[in-house]
N, C-alpha and C positions, 0 to 999 in steps of 0.2 A: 504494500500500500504506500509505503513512504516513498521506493520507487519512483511508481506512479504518481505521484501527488509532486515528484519532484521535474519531472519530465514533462507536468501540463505545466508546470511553473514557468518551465525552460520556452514552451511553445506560446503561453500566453506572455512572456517580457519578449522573444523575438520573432513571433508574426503578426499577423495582422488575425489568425486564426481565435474566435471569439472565444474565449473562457470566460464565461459570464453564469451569472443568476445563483445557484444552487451547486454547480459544478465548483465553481470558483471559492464558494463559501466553503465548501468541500476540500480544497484543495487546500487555502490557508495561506498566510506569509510570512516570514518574519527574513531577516534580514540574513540568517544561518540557511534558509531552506534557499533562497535566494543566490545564494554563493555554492551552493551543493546543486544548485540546480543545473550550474554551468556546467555540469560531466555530464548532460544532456543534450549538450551542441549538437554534438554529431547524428546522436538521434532527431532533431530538429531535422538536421540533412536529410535524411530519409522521408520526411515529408518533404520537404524540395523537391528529394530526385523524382519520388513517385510523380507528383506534379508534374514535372516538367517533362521525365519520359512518355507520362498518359498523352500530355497535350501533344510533342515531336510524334509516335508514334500514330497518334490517330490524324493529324494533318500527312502522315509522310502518305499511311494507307490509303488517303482519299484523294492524295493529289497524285498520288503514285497509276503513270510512269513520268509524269512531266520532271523535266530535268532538273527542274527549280524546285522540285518537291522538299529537297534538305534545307535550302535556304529560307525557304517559308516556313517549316517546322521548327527551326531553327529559332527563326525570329521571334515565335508565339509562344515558345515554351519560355526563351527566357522573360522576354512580358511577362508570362504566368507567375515566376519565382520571384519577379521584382513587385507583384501584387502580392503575394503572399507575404511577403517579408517586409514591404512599405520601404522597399529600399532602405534598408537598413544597412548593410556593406557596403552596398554602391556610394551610401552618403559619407562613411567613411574613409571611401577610398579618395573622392573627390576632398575633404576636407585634408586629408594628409599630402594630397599633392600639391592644394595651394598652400599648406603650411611650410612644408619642407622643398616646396620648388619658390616660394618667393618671398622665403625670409633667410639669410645665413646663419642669425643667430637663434639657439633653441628657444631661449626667451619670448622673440619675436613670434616663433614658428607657433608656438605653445598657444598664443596669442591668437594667430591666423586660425588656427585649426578651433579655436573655439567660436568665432562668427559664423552664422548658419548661412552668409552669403556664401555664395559659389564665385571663384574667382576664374582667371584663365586657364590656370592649372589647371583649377578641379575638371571645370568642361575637358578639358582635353585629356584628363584621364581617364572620364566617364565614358567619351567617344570612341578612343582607343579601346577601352576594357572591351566595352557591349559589341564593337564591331571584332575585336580578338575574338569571342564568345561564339558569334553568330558565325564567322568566318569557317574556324575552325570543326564546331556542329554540323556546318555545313557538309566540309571535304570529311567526316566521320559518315556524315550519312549518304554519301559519295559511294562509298564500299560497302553500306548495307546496311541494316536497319540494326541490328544488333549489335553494330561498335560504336553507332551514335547513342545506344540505350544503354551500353554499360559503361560509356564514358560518364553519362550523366548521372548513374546510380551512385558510381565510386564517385568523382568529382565532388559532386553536394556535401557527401558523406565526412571525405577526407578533408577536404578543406576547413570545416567545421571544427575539425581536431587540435591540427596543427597551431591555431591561435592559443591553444590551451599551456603548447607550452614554452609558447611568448612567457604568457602568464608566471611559466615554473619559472623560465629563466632572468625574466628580467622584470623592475620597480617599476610599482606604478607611477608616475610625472604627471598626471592629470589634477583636477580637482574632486577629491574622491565623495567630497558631498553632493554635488552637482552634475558628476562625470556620468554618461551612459553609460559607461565602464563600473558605477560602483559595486555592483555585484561580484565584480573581477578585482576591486583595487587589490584585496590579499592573496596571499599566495593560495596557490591552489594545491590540493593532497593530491598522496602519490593513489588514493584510495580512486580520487576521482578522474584522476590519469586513466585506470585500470578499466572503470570505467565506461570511459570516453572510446578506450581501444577496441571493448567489447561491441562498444556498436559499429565500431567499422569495420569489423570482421566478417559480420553476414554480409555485405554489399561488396567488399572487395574479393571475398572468397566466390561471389558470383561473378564478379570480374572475371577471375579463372578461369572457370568453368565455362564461361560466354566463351574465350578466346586463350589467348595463348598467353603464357606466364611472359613473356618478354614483353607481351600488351600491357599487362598488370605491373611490370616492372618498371620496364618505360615512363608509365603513366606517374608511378608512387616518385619518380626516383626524379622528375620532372616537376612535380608536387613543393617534394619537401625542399628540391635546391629553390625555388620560387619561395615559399615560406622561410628559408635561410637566408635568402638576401635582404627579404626584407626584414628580419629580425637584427640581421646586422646595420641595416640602414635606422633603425630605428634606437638601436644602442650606441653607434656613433654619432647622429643629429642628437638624440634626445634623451640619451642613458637613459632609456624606458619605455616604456608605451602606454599609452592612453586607449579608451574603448577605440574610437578610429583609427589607429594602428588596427587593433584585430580586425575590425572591419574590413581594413586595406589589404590583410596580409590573406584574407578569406578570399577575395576576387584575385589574387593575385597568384593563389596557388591554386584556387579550382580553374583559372585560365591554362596552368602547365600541368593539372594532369591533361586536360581535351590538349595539350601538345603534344604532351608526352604518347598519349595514345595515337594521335595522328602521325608523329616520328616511326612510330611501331611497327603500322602498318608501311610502312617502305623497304621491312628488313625481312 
């Protein structure tokens, strides 16, 4: 039950997914279930991916044989996952681009990233990411329907993770009364690691299973160097990270698994 009650927490702080009335009362809050709730990211992903494969999937089969079919699936799933979510990543990826692309000091940057304007940066991060996305979804569903559907299973799933151990590694720099972030300002248990890892074992184990371990490998190993950079980026700007850092680092490593997978298939 505690589980459960921690993992609706996790879905009702980052979608748009209603937990409301009797449910919610149900479920409860406090400030500890809230921070335990985050070893439920990845679980959160698996309502992404299902979303987003339902949608790709049933546009590829309707538009299917027209050649545009991947690009139009493409396009509608990810719409689907930026409604589900309220854009919640995508807001922090554009905020950490206008912070750390147009300030040099952390100060500043700290500064920049907390105005809810959208600057040049941000747009052009935001433009870049969604068309990497669509791009790449695209040449997946190029070779079939089922490398575009298990990039999107693992992708949602793994990227979800990897922000976790931002968390482990490095301080939070935000303002932790006010931060998106505050559920994350503390460090997070190895309990909720353990976790986090459990749920991305059912989705990348069907990774496998869909296709070939060099796909799955590819894909993870494409992931985490994307999630490493920008953990590094984030510990030399800003010895730490803030909620939008995670956000950033979540589009930025579910963009290199769909590379990594799309790499894969050329070998």
């Amino acid at each position: 039950m505690q589980f459960l009650r921690h993992y609706l927490l996790a879905v009702q702080f980052f979608t748009r997914i209603p937990v409301t009335g009797r449910l919610a009362a149900w479920v409860g809050y406090s400030p500890a279930m809230l921070r335990a709730s985050t070893a439920h990211l990845p679980g959160v992903g698996w309502l992404a991916g299902l979303l987003a494969a339902g949608v790709y999937a049933a546009l590829y089969l309707a538009l299917a044989p027209n050649p545009f079919a991947p690009a139009v699936a493409a396009v509608f799933s990810t719409i689907a996952t930026v409604l589900m979510t309220g854009g919640f990543h995508e807001d922090g990826l554009a905020d950490v681009a206008d912070g750390l692309g147009g300030a040099a000091s952390r100060e500043r940057a700290l500064d920049i990233m907390k105005d809810s304007r959208i600057g040049a940066f941000g747009a052009m991060a935001l433009v870049l990411a969604l068309l990497a996305k669509v791009a790449l979804l695209s040449l997946l569903g190029a070779h079939g329907l089922a490398a575009a559907l298990a990039a999107i299973a693992g992708a949602h799933v793994l990227s979800r993770g990897w922000p976790l151990l931002i968390v482990r590694a490095l301080p939070h720099v935000g303002d932790a009364a006010k931060s998106k972030s505050k559920p994350l300002a503390d460090q997070i248990s190895g309990r909720a690691l353990v976790v986090a890892g459990l749920w991305c074992f059912g989705p990348l184990a069907l990774v496998w299973q869909a296709h070939t371990a060099i796909y799955l490998i590819a894909s993870m190993v494409c992931s985490a160097l994307a999630a490493a950079w920008m953990a590094r980026w984030f510990a030399r700007r800003l010895q730490g990270f803030t909620g939008d850092c995670l956000g950033a680092a979540q589009q930025v490593s579910e963009i290199g698994f769909y590379l990594g997978a799309a790499l894969s298939l050329r070998w």
